[in-house]
The first five atom37 places (N, CA, C, CB, O) and aatype in JSON, in Angstrom:
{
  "aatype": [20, 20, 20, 20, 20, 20, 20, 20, 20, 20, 20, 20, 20, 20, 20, 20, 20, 20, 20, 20, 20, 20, 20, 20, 20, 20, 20, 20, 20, 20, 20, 20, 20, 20, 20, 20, 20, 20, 20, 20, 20, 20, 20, 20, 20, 20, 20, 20, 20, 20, 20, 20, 20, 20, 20, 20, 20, 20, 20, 20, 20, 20, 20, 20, 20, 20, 20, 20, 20, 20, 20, 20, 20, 20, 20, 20, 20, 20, 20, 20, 20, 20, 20, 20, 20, 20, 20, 20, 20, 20, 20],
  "atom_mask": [
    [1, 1, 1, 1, 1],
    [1, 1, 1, 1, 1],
    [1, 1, 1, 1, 1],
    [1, 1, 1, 1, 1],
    [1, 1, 1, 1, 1],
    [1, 1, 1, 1, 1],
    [1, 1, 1, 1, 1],
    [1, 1, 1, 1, 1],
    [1, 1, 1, 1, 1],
    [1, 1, 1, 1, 1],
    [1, 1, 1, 1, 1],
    [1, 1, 1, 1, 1],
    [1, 1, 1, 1, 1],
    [1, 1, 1, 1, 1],
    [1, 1, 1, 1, 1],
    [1, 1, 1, 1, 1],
    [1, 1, 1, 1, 1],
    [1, 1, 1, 1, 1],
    [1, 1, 1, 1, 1],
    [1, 1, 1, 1, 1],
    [1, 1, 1, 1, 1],
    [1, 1, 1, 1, 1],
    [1, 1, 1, 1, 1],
    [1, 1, 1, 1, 1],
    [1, 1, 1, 1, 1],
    [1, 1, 1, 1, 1],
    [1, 1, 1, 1, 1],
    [1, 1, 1, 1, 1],
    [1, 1, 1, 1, 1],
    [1, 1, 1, 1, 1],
    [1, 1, 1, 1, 1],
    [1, 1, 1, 1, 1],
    [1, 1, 1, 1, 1],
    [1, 1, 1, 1, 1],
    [1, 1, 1, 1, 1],
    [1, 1, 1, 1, 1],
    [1, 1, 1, 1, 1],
    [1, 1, 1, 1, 1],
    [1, 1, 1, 1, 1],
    [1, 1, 1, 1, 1],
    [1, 1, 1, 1, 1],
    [1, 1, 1, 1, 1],
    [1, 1, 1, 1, 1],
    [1, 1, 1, 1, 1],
    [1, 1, 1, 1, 1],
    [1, 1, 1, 1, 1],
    [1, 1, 1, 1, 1],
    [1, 1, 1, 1, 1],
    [1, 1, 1, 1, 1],
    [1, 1, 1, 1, 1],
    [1, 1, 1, 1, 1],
    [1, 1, 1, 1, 1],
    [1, 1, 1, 1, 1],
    [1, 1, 1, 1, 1],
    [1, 1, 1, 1, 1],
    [1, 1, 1, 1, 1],
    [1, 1, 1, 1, 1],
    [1, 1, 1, 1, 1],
    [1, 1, 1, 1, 1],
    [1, 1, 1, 1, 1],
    [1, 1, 1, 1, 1],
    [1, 1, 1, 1, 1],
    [1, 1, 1, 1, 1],
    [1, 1, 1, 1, 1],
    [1, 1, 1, 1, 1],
    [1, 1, 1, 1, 1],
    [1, 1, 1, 1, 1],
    [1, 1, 1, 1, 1],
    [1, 1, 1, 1, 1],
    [1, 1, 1, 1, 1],
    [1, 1, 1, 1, 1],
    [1, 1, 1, 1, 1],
    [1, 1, 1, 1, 1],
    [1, 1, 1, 1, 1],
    [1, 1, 1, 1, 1],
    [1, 1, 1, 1, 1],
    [1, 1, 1, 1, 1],
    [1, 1, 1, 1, 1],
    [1, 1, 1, 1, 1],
    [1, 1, 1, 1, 1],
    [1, 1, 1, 1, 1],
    [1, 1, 1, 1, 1],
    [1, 1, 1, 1, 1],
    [1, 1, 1, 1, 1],
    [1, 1, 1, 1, 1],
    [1, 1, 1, 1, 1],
    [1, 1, 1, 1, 1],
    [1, 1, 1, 1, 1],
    [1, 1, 1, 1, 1],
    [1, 1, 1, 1, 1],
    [1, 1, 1, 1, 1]
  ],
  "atom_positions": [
    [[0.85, -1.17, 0.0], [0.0, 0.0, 0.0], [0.9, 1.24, 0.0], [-0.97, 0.0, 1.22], [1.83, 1.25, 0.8]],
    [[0.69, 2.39, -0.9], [1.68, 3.21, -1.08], [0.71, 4.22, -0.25], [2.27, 3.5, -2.68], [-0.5, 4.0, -0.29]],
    [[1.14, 5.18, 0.4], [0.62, 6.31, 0.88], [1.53, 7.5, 0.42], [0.46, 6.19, 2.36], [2.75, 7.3, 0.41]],
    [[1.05, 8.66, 0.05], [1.81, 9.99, -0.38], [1.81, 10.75, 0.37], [1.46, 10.66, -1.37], [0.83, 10.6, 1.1]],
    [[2.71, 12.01, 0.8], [1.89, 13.35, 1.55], [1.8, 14.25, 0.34], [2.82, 14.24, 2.98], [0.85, 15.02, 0.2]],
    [[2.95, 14.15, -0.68], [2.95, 14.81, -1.91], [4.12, 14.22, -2.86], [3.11, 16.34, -1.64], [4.87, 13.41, -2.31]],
    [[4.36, 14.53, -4.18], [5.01, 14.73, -4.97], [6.6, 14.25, -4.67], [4.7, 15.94, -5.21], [7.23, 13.48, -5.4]],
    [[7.14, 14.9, -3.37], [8.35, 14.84, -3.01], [8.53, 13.88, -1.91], [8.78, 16.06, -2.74], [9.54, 14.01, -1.21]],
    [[7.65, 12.89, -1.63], [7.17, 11.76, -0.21], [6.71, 10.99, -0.92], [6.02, 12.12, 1.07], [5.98, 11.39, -1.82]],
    [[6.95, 9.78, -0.81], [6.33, 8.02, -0.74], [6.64, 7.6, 0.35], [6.91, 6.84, -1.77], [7.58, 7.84, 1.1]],
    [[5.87, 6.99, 0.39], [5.52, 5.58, 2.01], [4.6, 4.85, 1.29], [4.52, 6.19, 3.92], [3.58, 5.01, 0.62]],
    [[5.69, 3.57, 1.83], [5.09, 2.35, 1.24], [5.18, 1.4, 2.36], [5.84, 1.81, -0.1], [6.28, 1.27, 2.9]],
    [[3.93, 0.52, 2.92], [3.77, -0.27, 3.85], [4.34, -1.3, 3.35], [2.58, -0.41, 4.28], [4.13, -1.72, 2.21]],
    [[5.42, -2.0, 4.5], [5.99, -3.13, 3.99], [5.36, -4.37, 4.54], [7.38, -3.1, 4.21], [4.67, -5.14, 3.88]],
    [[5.7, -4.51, 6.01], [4.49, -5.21, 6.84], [3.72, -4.76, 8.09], [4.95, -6.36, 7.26], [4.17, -4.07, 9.0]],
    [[2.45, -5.28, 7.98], [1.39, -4.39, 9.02], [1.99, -5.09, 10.16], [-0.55, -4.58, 8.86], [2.17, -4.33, 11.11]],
    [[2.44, -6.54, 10.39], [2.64, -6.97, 11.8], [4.16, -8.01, 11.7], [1.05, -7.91, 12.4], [4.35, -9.14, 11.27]],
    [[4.73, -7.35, 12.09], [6.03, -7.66, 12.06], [6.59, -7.96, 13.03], [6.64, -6.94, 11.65], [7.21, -7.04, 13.54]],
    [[6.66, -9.35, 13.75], [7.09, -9.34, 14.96], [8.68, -9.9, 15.21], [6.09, -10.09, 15.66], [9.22, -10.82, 14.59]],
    [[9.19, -9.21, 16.14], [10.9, -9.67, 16.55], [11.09, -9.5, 17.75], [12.14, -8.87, 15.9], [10.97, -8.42, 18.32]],
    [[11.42, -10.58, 18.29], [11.85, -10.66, 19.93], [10.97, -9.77, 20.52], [13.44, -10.2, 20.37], [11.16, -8.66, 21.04]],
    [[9.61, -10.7, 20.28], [8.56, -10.56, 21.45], [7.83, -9.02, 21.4], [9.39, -10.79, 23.02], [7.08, -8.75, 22.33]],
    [[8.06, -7.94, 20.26], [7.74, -6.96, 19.75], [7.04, -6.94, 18.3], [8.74, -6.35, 19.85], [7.59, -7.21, 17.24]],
    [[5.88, -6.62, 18.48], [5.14, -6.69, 16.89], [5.76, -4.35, 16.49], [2.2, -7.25, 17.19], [5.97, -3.28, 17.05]],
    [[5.73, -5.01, 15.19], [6.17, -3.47, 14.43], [5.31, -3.48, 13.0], [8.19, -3.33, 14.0], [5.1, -4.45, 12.26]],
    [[4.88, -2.14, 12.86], [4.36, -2.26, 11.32], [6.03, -1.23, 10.77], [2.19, -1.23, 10.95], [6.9, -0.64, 11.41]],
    [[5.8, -1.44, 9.42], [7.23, -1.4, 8.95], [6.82, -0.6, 7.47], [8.08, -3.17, 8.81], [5.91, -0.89, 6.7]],
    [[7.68, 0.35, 7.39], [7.18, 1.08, 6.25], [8.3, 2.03, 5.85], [5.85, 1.84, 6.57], [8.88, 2.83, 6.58]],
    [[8.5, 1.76, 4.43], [9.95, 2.56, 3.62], [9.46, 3.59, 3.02], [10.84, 1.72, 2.38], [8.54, 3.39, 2.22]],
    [[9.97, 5.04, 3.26], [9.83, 6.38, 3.31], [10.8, 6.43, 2.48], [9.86, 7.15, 4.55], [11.89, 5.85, 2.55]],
    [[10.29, 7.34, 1.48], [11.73, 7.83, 0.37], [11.1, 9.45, -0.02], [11.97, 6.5, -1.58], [10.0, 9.84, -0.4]],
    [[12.21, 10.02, 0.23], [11.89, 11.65, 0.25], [13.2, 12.3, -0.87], [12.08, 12.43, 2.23], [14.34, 11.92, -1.11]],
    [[12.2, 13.67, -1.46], [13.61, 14.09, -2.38], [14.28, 15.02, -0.82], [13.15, 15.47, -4.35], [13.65, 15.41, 0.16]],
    [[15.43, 15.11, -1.05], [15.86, 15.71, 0.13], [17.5, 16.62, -0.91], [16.21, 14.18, 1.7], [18.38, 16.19, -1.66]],
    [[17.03, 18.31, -0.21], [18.13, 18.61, -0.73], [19.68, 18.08, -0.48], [18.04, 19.7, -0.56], [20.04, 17.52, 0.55]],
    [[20.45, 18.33, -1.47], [21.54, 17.52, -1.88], [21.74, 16.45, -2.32], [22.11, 17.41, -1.29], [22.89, 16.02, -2.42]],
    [[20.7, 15.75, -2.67], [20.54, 14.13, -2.56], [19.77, 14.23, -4.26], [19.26, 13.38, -0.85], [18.71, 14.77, -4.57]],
    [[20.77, 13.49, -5.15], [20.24, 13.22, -6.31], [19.36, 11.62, -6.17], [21.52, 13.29, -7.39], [19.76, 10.53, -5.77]],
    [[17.89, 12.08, -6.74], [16.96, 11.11, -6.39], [16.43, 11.16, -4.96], [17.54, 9.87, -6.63], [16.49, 12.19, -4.29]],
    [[15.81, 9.84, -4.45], [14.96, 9.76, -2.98], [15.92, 9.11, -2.28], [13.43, 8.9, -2.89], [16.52, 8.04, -2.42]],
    [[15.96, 10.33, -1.2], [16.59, 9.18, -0.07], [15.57, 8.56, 0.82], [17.7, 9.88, 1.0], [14.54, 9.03, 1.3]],
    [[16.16, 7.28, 0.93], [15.07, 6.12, 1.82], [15.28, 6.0, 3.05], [15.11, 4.64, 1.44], [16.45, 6.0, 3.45]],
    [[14.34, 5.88, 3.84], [14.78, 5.2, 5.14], [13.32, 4.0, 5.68], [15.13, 6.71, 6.46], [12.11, 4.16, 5.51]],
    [[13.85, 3.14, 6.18], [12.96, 2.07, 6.73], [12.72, 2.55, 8.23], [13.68, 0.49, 6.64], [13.67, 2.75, 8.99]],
    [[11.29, 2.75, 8.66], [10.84, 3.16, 10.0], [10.06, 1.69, 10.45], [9.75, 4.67, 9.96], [9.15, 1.21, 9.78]],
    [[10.55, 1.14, 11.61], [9.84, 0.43, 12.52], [8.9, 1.3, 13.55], [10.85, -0.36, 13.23], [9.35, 2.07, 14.41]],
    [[7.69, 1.08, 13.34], [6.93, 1.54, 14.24], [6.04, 0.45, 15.72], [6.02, 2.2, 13.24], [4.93, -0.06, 15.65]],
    [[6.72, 0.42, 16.57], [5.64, -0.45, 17.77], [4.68, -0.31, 17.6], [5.55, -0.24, 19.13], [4.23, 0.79, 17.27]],
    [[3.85, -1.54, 17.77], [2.46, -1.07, 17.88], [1.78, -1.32, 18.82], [1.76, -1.4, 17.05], [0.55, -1.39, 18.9]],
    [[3.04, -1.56, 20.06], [2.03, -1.7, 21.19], [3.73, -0.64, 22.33], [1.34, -4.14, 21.69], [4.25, 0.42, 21.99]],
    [[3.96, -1.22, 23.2], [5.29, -1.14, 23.75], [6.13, -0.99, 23.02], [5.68, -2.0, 24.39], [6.3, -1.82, 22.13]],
    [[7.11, 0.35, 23.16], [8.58, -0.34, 22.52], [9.11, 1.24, 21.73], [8.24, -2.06, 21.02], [8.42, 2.26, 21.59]],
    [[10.43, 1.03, 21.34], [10.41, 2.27, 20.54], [11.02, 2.02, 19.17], [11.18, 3.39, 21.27], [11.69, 1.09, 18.73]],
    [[10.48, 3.38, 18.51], [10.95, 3.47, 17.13], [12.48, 3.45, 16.89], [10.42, 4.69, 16.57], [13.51, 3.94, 17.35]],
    [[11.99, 2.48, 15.76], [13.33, 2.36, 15.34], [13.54, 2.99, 13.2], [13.69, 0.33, 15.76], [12.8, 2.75, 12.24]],
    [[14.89, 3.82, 13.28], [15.0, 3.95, 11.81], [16.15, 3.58, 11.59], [14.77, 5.2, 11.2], [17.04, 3.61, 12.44]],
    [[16.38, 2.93, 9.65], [17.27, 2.72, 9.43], [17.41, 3.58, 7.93], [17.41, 1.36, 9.64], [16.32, 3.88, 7.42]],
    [[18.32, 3.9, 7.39], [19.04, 4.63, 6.32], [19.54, 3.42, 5.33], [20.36, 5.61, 6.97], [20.31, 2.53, 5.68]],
    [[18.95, 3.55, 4.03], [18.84, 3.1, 2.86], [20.09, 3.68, 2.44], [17.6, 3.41, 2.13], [20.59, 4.56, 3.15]],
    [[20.81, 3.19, 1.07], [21.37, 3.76, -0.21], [20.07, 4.62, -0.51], [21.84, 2.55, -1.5], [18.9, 4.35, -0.22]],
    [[20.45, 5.43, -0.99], [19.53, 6.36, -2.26], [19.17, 5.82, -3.01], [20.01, 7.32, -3.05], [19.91, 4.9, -3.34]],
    [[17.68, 5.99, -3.91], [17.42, 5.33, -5.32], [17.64, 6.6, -5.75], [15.95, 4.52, -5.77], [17.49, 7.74, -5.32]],
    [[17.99, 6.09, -6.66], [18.14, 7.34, -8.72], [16.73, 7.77, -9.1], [18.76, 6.11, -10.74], [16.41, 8.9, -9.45]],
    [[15.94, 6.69, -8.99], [14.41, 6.88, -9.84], [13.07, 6.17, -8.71], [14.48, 5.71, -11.71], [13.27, 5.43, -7.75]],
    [[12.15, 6.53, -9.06], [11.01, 5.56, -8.69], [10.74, 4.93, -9.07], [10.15, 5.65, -8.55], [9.69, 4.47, -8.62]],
    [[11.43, 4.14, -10.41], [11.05, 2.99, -10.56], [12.04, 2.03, -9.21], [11.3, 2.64, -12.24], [11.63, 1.09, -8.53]],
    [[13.67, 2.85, -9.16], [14.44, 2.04, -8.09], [13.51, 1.62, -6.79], [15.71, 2.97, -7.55], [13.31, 0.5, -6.33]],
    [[13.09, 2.7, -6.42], [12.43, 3.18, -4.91], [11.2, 2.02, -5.02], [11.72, 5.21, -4.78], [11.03, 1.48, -3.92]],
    [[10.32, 1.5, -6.07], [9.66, 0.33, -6.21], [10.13, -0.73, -6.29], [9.08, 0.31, -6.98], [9.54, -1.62, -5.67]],
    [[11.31, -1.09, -7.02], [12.14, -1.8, -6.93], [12.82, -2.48, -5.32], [12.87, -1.09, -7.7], [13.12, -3.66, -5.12]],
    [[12.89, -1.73, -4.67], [13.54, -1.35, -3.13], [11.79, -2.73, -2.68], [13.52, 1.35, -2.37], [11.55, -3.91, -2.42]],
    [[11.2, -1.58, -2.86], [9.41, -2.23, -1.87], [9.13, -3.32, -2.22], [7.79, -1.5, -2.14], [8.62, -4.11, -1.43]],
    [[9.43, -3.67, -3.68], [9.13, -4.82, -4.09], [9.94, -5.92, -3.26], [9.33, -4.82, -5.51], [9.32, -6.62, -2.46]],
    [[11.46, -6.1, -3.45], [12.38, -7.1, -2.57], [12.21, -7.03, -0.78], [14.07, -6.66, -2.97], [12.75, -7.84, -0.03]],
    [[11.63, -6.26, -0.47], [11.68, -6.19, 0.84], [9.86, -6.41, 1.86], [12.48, -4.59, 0.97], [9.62, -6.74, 3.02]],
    [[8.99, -6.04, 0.7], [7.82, -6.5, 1.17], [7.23, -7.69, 0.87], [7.06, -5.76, 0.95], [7.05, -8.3, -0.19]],
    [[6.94, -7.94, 2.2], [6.38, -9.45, 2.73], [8.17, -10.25, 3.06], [5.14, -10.54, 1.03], [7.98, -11.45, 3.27]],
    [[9.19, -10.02, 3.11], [10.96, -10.35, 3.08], [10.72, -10.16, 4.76], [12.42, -8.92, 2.01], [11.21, -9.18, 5.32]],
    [[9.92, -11.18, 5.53], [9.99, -10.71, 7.22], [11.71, -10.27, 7.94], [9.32, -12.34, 8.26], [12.19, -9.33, 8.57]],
    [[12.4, -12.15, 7.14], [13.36, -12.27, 7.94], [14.11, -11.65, 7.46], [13.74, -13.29, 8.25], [15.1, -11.77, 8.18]],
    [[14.49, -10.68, 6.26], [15.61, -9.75, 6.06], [14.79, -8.34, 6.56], [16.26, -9.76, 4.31], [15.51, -7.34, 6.51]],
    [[13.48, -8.11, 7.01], [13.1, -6.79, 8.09], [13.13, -6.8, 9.13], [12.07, -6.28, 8.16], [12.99, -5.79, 9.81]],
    [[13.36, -8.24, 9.7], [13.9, -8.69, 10.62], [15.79, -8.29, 10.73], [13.43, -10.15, 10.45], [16.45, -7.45, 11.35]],
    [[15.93, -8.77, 10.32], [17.86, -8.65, 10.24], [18.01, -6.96, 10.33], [18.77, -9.39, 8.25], [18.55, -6.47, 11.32]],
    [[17.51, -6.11, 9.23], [17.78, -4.65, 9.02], [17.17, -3.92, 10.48], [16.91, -4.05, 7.46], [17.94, -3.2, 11.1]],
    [[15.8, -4.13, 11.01], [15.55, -4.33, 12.45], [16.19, -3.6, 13.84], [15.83, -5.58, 12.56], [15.98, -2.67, 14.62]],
    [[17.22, -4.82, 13.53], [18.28, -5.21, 14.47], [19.64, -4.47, 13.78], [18.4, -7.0, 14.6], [20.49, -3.99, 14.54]],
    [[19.73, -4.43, 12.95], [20.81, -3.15, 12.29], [20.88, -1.83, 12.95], [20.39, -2.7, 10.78], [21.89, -1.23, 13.31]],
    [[19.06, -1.28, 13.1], [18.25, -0.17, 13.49], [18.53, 0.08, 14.86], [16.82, -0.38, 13.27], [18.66, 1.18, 15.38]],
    [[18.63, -1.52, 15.62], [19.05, -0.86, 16.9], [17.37, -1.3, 17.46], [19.66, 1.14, 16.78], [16.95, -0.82, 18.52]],
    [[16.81, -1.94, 16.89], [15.35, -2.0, 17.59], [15.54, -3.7, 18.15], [13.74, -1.66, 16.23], [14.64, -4.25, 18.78]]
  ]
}
């Protein structure tokens, strides 16, 4: 499910219930144009959905939106590598 705020924002839900060590997270990759940054820079947000805290992690940059789909595609419904990145995050 892609959600927009505009033009220069995508969010794309990766998974609604994502659970790791006894913590459920919904999980969703944010790619923003951001000055200096040729193309979207990404970042993966773990959100608790009960206890617990947020966790973010920092992507490579995509070039295009087709990349930035590309990105959502390999990684949604991919538990155990949002699992692994997760724990990268520090969550």
């Amino acid at each position: 499910m892609a959600l927009s705020r505009s033009s220069s924002w995508k969010e794309h839900r990766l998974s609604s219930r994502l659970e790791c060590d006894g913590t459920e997270y919904s999980v969703d990759l944010v790619a923003r144009k951001a000055t200096g940054v040729e193309g979207w820079k990404m970042t993966l947000v773990f959100l608790p959905r009960g206890e617990g805290s947020e966790a973010k992690l920092d992507l490579p940059n995509a070039a295009s939106t087709a990349e930035v789909r590309r990105h959502v595609t390999e990684l949604e419904g991919a538990d155990d590598r949002l699992r692994t990145l997760l724990r990268e995050a520090g969550g």
